[in-house]
N, C-alpha and C positions, 0 to 999 in steps of 0.2 A: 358616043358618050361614054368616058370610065365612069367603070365600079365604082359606088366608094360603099363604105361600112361605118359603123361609129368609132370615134376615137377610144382608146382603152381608157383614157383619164378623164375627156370631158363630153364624150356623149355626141360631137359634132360631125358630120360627115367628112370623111377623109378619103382621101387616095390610094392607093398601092404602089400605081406605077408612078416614075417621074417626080416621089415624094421622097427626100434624103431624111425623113425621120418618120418613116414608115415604122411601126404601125399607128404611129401620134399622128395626129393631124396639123403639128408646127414644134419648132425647136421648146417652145413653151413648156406646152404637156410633155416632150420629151425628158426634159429638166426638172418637172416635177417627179417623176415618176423613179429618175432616177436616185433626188433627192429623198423620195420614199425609201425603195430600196436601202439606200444611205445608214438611214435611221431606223433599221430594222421595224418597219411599221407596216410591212410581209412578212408573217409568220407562217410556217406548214407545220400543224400538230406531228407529233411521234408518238410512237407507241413506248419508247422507254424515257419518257419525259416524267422531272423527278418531281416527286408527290410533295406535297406538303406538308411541313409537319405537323403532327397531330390528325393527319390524314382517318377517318372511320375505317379505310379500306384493308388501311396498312395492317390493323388487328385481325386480319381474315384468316 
C-alpha cells in the first residue's frame, strides 16, 4: 500500500509516487496554489521591510 500525506492546499490524502502533480493531490490544487503564488497572497516578512509613515518606532 503507498504512502500518502495531506495535500498542501486541501487537506486530502495524496500520493508521492506515480502522482504528475505531486505534492497536490490533483491538477486542481495544483492550479490553485499556483494561481496563489500568482497573486502574491505568499508573503515572507524581511527585516528591512519599509515602515510606515508616521511609524512610533521611526522617532527612536
Amino acid at each position: 500500500m503507498p504512502r500518502t500525506f495531506p495535500c498542501p492546499r486541501c487537506g486530502q490524502p495524496s500520493q508521492w509516487e506515480n502522482n504528475p502533480f505531486r505534492p497536490f493531490c490533483s491538477e486542481r490544487c495544483k492550479m490553485i496554489d499556483l494561481g496563489a503564488w500568482a497573486n502574491e497572497e505568499y508573503k515572507l516578512p524581511t527585516q528591512d521591510a519599509p515602515t510606515a509613515a508616521g511609524d512610533p518606532s521611526e522617532n527612536e
